[in-house]
DSSP file (Angstrom, degrees, kcal/mol; ACC not computed):
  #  RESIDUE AA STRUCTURE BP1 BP2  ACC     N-H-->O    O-->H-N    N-H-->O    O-->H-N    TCO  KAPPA ALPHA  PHI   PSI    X-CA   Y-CA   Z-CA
    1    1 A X              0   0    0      0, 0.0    14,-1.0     0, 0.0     2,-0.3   0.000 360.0 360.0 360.0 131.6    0.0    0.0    0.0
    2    2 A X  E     -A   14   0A   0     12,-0.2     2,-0.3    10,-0.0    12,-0.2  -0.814 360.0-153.3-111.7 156.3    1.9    3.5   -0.9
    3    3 A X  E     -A   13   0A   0     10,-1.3    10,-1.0    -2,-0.3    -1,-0.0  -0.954   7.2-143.5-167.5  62.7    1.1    5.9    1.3
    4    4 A X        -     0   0    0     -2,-0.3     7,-0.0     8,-0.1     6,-0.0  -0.038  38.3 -91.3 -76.4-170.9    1.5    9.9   -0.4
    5    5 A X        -     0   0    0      1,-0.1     2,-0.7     2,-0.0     3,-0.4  -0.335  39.4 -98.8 -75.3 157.6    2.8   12.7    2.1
    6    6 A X  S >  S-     0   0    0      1,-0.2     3,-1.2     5,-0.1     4,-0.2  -0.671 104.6 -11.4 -77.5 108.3    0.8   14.6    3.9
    7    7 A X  T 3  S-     0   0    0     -2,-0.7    -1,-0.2     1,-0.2    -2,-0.0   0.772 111.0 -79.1  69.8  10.9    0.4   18.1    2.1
    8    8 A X  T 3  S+     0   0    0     -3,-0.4    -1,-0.2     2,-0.1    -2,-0.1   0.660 124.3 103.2  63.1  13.7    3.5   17.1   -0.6
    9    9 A X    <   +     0   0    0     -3,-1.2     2,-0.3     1,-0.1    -2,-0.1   0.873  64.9  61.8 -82.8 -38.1    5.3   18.4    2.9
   10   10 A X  S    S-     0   0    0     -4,-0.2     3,-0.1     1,-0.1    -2,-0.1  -0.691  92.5-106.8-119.0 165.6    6.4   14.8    4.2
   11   11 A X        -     0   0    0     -2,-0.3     2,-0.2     1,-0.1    -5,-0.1  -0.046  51.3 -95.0 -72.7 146.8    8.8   12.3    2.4
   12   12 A X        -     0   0    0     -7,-0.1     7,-1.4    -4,-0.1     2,-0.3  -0.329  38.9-158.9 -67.1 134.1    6.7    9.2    0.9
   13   13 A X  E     -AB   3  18A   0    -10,-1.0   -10,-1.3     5,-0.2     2,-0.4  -0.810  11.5-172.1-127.0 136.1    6.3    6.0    2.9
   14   14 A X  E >  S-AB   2  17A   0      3,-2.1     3,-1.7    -2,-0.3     2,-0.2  -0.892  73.3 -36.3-144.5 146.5    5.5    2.5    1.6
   15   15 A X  T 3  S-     0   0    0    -14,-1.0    -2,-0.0    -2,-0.4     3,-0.0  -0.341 127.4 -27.1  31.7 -96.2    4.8    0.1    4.3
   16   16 A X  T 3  S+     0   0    0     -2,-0.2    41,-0.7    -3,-0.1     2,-0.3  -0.187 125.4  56.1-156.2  61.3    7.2    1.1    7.0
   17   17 A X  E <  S-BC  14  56A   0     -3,-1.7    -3,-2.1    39,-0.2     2,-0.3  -0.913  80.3-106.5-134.7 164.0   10.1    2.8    5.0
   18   18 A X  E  >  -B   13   0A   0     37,-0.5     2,-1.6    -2,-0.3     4,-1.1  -0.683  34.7-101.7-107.1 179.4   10.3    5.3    2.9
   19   19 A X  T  4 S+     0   0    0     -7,-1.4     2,-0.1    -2,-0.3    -1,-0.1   0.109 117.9  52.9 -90.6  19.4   10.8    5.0   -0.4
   20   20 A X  T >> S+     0   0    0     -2,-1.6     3,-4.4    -8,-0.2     4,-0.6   0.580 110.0  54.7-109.8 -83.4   14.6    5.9   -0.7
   21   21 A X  H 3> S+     0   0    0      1,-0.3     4,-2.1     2,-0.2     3,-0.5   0.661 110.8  46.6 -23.9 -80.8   15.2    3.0    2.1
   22   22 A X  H 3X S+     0   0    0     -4,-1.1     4,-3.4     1,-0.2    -1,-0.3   0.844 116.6  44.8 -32.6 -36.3   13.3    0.5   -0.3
   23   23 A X  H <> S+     0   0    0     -3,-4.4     4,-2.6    -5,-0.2    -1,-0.2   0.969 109.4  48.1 -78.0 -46.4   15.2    1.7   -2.9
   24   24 A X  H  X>S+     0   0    0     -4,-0.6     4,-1.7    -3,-0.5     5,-0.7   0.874 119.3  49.9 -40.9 -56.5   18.8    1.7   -1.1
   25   25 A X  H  X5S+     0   0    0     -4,-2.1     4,-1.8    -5,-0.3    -2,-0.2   0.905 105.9  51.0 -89.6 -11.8   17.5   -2.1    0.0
   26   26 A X  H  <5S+     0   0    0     -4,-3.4     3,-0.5    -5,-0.4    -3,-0.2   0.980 114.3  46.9 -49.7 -77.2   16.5   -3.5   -3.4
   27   27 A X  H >X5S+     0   0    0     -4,-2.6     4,-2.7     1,-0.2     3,-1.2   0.672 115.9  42.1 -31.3 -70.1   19.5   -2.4   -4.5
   28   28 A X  H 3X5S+     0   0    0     -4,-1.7     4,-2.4     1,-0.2    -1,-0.2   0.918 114.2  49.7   3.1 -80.9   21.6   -4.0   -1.4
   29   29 A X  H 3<<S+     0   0    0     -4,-1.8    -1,-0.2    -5,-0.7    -2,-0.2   0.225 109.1  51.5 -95.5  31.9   19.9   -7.0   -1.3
   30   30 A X  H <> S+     0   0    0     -3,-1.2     4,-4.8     3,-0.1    -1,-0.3   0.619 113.8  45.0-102.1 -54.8   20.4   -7.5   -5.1
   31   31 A X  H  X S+     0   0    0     -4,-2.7     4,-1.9     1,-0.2    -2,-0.3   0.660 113.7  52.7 -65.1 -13.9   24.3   -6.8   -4.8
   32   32 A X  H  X S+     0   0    0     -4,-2.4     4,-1.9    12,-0.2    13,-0.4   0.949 111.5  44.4 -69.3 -50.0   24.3   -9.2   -1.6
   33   33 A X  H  > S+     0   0    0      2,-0.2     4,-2.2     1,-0.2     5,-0.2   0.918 112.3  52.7 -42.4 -49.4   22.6  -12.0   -3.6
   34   34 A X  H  X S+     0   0    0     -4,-4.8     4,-2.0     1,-0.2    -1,-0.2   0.976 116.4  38.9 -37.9 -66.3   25.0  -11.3   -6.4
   35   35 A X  H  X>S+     0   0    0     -4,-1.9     4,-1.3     1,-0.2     6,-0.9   0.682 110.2  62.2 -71.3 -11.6   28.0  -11.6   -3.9
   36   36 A X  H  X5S+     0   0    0     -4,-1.9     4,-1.7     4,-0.2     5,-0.2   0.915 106.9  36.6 -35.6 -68.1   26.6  -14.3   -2.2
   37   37 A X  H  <5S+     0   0    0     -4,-2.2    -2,-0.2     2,-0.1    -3,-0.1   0.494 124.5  52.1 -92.7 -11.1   26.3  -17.2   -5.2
   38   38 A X  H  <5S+     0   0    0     -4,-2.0    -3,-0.1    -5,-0.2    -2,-0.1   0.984 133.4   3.6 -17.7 -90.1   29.9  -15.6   -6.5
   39   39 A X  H  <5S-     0   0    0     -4,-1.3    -3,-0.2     2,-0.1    -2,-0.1   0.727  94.1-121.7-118.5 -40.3   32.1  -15.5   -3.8
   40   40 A X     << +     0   0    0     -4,-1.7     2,-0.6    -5,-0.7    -4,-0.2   0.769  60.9 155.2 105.9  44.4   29.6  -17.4   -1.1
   41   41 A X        -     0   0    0     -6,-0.9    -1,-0.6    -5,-0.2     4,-0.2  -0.902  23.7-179.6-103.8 127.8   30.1  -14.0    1.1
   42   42 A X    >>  +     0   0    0     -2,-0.6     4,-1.9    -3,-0.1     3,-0.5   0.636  61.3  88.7 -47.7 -53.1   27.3  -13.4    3.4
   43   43 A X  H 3> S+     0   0    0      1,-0.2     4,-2.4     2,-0.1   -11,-0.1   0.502  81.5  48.2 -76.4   8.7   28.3  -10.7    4.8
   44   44 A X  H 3> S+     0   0    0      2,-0.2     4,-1.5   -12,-0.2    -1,-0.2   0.883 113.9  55.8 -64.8 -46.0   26.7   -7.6    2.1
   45   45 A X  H X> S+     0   0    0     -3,-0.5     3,-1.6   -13,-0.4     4,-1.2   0.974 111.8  45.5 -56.2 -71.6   23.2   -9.6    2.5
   46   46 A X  H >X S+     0   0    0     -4,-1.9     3,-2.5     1,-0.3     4,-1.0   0.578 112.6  43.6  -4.0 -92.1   23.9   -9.1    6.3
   47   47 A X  H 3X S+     0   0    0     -4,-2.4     4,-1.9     1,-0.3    -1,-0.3   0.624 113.8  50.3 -39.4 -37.8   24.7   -5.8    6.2
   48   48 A X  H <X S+     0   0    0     -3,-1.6     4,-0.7    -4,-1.5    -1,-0.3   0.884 113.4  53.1 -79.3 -37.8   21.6   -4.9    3.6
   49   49 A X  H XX S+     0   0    0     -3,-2.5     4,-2.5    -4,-1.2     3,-1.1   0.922 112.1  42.3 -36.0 -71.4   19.3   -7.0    6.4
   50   50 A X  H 3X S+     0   0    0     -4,-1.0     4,-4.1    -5,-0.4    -2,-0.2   0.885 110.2  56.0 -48.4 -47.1   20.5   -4.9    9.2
   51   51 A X  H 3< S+     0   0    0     -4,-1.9    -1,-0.2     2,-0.2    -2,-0.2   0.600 108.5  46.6 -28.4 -55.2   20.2   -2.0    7.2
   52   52 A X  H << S+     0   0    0     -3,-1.1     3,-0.4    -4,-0.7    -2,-0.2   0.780 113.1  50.1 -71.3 -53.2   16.5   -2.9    6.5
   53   53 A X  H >< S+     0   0    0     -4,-2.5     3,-4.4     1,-0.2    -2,-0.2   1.000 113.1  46.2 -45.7 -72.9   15.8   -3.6   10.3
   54   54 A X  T 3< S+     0   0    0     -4,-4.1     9,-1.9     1,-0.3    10,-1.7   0.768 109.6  54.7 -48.2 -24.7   17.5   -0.1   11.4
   55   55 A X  T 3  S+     0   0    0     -3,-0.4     2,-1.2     7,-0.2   -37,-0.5   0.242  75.0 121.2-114.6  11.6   15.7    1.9    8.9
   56   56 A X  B <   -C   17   0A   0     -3,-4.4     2,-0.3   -39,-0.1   -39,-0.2  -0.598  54.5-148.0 -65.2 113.7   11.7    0.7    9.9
   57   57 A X        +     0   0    0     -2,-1.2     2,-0.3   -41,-0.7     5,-0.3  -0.739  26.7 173.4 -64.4 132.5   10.1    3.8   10.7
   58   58 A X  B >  S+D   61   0B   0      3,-1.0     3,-2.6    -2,-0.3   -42,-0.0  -0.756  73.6   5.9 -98.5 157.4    7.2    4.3   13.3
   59   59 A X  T 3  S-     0   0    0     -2,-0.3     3,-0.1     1,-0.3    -2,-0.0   0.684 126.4 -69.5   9.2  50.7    5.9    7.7   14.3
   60   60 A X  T 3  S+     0   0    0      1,-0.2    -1,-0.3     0, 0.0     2,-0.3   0.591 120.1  89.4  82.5  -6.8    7.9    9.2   11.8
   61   61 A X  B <   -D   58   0B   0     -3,-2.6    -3,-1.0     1,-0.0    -1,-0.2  -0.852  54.6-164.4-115.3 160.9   11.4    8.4   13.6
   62   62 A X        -     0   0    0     -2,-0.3     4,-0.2    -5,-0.3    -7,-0.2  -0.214  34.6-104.2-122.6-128.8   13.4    5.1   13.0
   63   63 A X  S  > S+     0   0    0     -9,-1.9     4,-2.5   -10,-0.2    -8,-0.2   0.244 114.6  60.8-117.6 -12.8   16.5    3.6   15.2
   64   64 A X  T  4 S+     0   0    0    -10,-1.7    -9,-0.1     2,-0.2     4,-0.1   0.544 102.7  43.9 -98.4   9.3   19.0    4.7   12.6
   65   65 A X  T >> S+     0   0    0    -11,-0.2     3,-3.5     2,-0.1     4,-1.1   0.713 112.5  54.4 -93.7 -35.0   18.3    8.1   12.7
   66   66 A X  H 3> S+     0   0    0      1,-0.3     4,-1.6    -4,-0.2     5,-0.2   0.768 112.8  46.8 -35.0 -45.8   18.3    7.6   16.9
   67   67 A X  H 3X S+     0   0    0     -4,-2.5     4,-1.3     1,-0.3    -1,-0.3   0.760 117.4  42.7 -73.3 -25.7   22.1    5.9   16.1
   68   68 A X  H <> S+     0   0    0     -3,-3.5     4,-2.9     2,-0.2     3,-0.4   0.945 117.0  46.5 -96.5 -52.1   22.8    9.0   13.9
   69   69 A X  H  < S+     0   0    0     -4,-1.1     4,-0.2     1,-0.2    -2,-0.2   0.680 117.0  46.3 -35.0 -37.8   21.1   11.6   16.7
   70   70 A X  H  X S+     0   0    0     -4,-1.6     4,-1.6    -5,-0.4    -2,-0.2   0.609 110.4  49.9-113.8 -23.8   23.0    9.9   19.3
   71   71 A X  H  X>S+     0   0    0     -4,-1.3     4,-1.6    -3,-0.4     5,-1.5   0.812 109.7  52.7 -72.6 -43.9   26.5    9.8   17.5
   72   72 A X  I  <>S+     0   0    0     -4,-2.9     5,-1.5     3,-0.2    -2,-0.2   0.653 105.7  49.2-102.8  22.9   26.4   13.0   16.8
   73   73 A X  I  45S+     0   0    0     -4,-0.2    -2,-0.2     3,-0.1    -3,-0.2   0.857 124.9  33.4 -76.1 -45.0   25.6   14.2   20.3
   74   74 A X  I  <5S+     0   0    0     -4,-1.6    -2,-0.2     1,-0.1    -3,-0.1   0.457 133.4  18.1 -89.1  11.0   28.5   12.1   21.6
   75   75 A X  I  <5S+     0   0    0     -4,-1.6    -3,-0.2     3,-0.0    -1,-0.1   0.657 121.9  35.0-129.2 -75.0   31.2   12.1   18.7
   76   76 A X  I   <S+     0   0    0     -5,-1.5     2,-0.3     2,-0.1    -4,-0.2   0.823  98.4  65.2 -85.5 -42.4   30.7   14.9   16.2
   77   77 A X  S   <S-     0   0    0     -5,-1.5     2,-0.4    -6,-0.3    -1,-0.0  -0.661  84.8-106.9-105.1 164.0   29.5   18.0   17.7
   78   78 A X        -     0   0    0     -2,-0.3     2,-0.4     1,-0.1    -2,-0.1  -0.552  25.3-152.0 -83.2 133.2   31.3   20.2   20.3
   79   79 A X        -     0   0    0     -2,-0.4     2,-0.4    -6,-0.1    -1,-0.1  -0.723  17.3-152.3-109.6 108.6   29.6   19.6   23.6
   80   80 A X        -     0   0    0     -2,-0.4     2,-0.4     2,-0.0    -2,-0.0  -0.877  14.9-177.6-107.7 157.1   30.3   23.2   25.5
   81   81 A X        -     0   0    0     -2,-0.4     2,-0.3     2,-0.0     0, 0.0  -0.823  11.2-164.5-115.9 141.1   30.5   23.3   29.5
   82   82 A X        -     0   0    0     -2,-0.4     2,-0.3     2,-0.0    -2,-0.0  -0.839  11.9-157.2-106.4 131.3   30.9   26.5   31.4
   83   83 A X        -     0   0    0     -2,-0.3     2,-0.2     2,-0.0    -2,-0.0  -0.642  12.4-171.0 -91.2 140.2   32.0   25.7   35.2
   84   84 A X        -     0   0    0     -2,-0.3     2,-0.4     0, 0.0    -2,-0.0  -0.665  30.6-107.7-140.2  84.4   31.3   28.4   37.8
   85   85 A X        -     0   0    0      1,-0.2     2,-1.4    -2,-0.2    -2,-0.0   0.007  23.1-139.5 -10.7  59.0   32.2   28.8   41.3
   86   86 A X              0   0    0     -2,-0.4    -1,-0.2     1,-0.3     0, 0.0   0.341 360.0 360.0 -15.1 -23.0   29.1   28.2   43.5
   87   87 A X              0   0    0     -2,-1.4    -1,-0.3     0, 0.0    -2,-0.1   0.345 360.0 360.0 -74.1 360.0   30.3   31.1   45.7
């Protein structure tokens, strides 16, 4: 079932990703197969599997932007302090 945005404002959902993730994991899980019955490599399908998992959406958030939210509070941006002398 495709799903359009609400008002052309928000990005287009079928089932529960949206439609650059589907596209990103057709793709994936073509080149995994590929390298799979090749080379008899697992690990691309993995990765394209995980991939799929991290990027299910509900209420509009998924767990790979949290991992993305949450690296770059602790990693990428500068975290400022000012310390002050209770006295």
């Amino acid at each position: 079932m495709y799903i359009y945005p609400d008002n052309l404002a928000a990005k287009a959902t079928l089932w529960l990703w949206e439609l650059k993730d589907l596209a990103i994991i057709g793709i994936g899980f073509l080149i995994g197969i590929f390298s799979l019955v090749r080379t008899g490599a697992p690990l691309p399908l993995a990765l394209v599997v995980a991939y799929g998992f991290l990027s299910i959406r509900f209420d509009n958030t998924s767990i790979l932007d949290f991992i993305r939210y949450a690296a770059a509070y602790f990693f990428t941006r500068q975290q400022y302090f000012e310390w002050r002398d209770p006295t």
